[in-house]
Legacy VTK file of the C-alpha trace (Angstrom):
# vtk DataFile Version 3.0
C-alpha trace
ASCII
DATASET POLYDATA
POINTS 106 float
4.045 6.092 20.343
4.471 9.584 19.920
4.207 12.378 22.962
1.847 15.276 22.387
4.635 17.977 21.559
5.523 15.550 18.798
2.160 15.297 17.566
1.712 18.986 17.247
4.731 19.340 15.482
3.630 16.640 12.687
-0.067 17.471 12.815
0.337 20.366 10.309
2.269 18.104 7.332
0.142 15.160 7.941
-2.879 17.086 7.426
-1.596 18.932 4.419
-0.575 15.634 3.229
-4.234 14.045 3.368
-5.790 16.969 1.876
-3.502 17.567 -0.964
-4.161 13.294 -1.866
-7.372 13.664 -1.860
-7.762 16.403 -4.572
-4.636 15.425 -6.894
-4.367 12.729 -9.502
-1.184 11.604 -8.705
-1.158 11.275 -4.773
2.113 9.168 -5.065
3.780 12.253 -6.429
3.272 13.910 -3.420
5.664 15.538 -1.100
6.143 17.574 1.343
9.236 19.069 3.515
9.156 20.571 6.778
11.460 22.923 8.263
10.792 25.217 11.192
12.822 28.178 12.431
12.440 31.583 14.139
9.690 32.957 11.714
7.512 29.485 12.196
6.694 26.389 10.115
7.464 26.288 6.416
6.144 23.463 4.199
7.237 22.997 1.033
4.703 20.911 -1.111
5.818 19.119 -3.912
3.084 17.409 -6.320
3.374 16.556 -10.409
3.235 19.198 -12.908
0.061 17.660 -14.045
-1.732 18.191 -10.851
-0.641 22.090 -10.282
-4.111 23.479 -11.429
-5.526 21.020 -9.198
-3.460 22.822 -5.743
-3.825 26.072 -6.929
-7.128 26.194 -7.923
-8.928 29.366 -10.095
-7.283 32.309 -9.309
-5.381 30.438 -6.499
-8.522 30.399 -4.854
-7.556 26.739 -3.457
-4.042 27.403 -2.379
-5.585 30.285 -0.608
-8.192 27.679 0.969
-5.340 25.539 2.022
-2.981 27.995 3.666
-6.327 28.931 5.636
-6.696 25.656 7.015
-3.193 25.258 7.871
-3.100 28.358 9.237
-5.982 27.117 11.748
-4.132 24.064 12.324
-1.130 26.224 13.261
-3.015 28.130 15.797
-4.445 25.664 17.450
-1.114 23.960 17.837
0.579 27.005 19.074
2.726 27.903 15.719
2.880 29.819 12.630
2.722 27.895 9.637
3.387 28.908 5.653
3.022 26.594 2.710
5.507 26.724 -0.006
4.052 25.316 -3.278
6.830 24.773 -5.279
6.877 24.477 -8.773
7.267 21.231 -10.201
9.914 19.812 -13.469
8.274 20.079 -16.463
6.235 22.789 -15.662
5.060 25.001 -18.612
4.501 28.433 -16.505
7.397 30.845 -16.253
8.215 32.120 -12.966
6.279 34.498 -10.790
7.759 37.972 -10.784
8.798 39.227 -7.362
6.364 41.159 -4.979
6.207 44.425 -6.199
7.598 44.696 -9.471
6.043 46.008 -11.758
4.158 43.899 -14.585
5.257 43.391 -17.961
3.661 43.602 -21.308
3.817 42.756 -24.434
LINES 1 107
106 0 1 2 3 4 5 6 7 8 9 10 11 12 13 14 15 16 17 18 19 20 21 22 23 24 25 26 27 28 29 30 31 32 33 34 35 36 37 38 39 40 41 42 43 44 45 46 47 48 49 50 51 52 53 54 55 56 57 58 59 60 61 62 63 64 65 66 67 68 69 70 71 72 73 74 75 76 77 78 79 80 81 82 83 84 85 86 87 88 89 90 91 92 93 94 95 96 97 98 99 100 101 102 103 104 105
């Protein structure tokens, strides 16, 4: 049985954990890791390359939705919480440039 502090401190990757499930096609592929230090909570979600379009949505209009509701889930249990969506093996997009710089053409 777990005490209420330990509830709020799991509430935030279970929940992220049942939503992200529910809208992939691979919910076995699912992970997510949890670390927390002076800036807040930081989850790092891990899901199969084929179901990246899936968490990020158009535009990243669904990651957006996501680190909304966690967000909300972080305020209500008294802590600052950031997803990291990390990008899986296999994937065929090249990395995001860095805040700030500038974009490249071609």
């Amino acid at each position: 049985m777990h005490d209420e502090r330990t509830m709020n401190k799991i509430a935030d990757q279970e929940f992220l954990e049942f939503l992200v499930k529910a809208i992939v096609d691979h919910p076995d592929d699912v992970k997510i890791e949890r670390k927390v230090d002076e800036m807040g909570v930081l989850l790092s979600l891990h899901v199969h390359a084929e179901d990246m379009g899936q968490v990020v949505g158009r535009q990243g209009a669904t990651a957006k939705s996501i680190r909304s509701l966690l967000r909300i889930v972080g305020i209500k249990n008294d802590a600052r919480v950031n997803l990291k969506i990390e990008e899986p093996e296999g994937s065929t997009r090249g990395p995001r440039p860095p805040m700030g710089a500038p974009e490249q053409s071609m």
